[in-house]
C-alpha positions in Angstrom: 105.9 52.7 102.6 106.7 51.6 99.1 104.8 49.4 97.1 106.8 46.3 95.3 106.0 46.0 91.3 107.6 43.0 90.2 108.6 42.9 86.7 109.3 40.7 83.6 112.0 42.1 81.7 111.7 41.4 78.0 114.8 42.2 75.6 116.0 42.6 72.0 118.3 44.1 70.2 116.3 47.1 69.6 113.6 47.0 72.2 113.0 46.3 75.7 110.1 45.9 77.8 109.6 46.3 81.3 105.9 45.1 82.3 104.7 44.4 85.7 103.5 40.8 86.2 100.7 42.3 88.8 98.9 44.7 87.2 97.7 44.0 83.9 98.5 46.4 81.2 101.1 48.5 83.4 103.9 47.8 80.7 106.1 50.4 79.0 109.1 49.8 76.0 112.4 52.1 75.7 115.7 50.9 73.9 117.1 49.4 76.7 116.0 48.4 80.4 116.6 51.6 82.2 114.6 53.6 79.8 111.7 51.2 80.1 111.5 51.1 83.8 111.9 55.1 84.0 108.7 55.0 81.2 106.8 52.8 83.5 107.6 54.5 86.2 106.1 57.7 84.6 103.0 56.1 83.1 101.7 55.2 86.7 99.7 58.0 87.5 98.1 57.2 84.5 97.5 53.7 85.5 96.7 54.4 89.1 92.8 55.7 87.1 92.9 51.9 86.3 93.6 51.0 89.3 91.2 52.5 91.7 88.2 51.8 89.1 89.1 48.4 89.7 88.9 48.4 93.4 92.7 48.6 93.6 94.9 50.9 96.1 97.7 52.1 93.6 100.0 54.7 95.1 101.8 55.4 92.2 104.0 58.2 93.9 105.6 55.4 96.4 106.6 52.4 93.7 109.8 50.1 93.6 110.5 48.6 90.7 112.0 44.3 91.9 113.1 42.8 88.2 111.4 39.4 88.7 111.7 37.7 85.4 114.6 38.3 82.7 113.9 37.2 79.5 114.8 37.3 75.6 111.9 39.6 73.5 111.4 37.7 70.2 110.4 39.1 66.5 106.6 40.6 68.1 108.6 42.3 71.2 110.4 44.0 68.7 108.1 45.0 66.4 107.0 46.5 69.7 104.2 44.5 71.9 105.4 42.4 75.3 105.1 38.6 73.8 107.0 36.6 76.4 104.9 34.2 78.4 107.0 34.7 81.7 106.8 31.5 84.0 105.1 33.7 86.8 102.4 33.7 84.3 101.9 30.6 84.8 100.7 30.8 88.4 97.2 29.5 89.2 94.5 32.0 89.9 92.2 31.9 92.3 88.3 32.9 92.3 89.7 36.2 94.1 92.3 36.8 91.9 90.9 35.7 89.0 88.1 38.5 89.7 91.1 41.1 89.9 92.6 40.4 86.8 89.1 40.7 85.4 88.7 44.2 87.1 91.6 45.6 85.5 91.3 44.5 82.1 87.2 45.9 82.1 88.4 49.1 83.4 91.6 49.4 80.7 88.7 48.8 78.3 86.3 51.4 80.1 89.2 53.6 79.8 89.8 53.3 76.3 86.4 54.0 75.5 86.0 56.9 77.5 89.3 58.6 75.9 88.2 57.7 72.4 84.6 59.3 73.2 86.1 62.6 74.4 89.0 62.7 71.8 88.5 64.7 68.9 88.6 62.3 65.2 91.8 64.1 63.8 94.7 64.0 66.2 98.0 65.7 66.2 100.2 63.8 63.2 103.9 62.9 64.2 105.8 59.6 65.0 103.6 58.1 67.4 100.7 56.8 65.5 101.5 58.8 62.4 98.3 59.9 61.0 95.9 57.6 62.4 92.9 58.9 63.8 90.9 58.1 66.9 88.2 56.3 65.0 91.1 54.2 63.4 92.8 53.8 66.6 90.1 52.3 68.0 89.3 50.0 65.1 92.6 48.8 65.3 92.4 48.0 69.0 89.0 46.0 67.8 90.9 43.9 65.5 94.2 42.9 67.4 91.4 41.9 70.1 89.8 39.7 67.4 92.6 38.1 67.1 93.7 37.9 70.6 90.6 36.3 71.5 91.2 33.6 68.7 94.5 32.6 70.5 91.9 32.2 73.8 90.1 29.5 71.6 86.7 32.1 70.8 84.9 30.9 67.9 84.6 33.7 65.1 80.6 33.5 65.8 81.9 35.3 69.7 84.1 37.4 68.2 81.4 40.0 66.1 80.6 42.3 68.1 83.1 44.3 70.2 81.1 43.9 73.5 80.1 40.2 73.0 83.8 39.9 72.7 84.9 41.6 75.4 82.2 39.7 77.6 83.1 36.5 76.5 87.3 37.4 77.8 85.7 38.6 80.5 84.0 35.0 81.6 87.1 33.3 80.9 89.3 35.2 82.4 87.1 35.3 86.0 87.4 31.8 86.2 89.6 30.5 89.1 92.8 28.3 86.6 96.0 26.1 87.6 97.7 28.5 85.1 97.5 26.1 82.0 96.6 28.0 78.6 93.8 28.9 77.8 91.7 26.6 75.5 94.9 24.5 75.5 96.6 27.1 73.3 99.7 29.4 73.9 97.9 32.2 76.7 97.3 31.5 80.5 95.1 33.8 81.7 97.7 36.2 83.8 99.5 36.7 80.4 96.3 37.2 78.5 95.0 39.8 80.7 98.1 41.7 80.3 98.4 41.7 76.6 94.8 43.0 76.6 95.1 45.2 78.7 98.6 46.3 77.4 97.5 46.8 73.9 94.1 49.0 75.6 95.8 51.2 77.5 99.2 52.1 75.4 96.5 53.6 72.7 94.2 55.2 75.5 97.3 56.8 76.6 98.4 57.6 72.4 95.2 59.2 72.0 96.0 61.7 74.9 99.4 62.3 74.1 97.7 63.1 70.2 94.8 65.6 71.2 95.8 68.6 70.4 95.0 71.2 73.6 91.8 73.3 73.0 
């Protein structure tokens, strides 16, 4: 029996999105639709060690992809991260679900850290990344989450230290919401636990793809 992941379908000109509006940070980008779906497709056995740290059954072997949300990228999803608030974002959360958005995001983090620590510092140059290293991989994950957090209304004063930080999201986020933004600015918390979580895992998975085999 399949599993449905229901999807938000972000496009421009020169990018496409396909993320699924379910499971946070499960999002891929191609030039057009059927590439991105085929790259999401592929990147869930990756995401199914997500997943199951966060309490979650993820078959990823037995997945149909149900487009739920079409929508125009703007000037970020083109630049190449999934911007588009979709209205299914905008769903309340529960204390239950709440929690498993919480789960996920901690355990893309937890992931991220745990590739980074077994990665070596000088990864394999090319177009993916360039020549950024782990250590500057990882400190530019730390800053975009900086300033993620600011659009979740954290004062500067929360934002110092990467695991204050992450704790303080992590509180926010578990808190049962009618789907409003966050702080009364531009993020519920469905969307703001996938962009997290998005922007996590796409360099876990970069850091991988760069580590040269021993």
């Amino acid at each position: 029996m399949s599993t449905v992941i229901r999807v938000l379908v972000e496009t421009t000109p020169r990018k496409v999105f396909v993320s699924a509006l379910d499971w946070p940070g499960l999002a891929r980008v191609a030039k057009d639709e059927a590439g991105a779906v085929e790259a999401l497709l592929a990147a869930a056995p990756r995401y199914a060690e997500v997943a199951r740290a966060a309490g979650e059954a993820f078959d990823p072997d037995a997945l149909e992809v149900e487009v739920a949300e079409r929508r125009d990228g703007d000037a970020t999803t083109a630049f190449g991260a999934p911007s588009i608030v979709a209205d299914a974002d905008r769903r309340p959360t529960d204390a239950r679900e709440a929690a498993r958005l919480d789960a996920l995001l901690a355990a893309a983090w937890q992931l991220l850290d745990r590739t980074a620590a077994a990665a070596p510092e000088a990864l394999r140059k090319g177009p993916r990344g360039g020549g950024r290293d782990t250590s500057k991989v990882v400190e530019h994950v730390h800053r975009a989450d900086e300033g993620y957090a600011g659009v979740l209304g954290l004062a500067p004063a929360e934002r110092k230290t990467v695991e204050g930080l992450r704790q303080r999201v992590l509180e926010i986020l578990r808190e049962p919401s009618d789907g409003a933004p966050i702080a009364g600015k531009r993020w519920p918390p469905r969307y703001a636990a996938r962009r997290f979580a998005w922007h996590a895992l796409d360099h876990a998975w970069e850091i991988e793809d760069r580590t040269e085999p021993d």
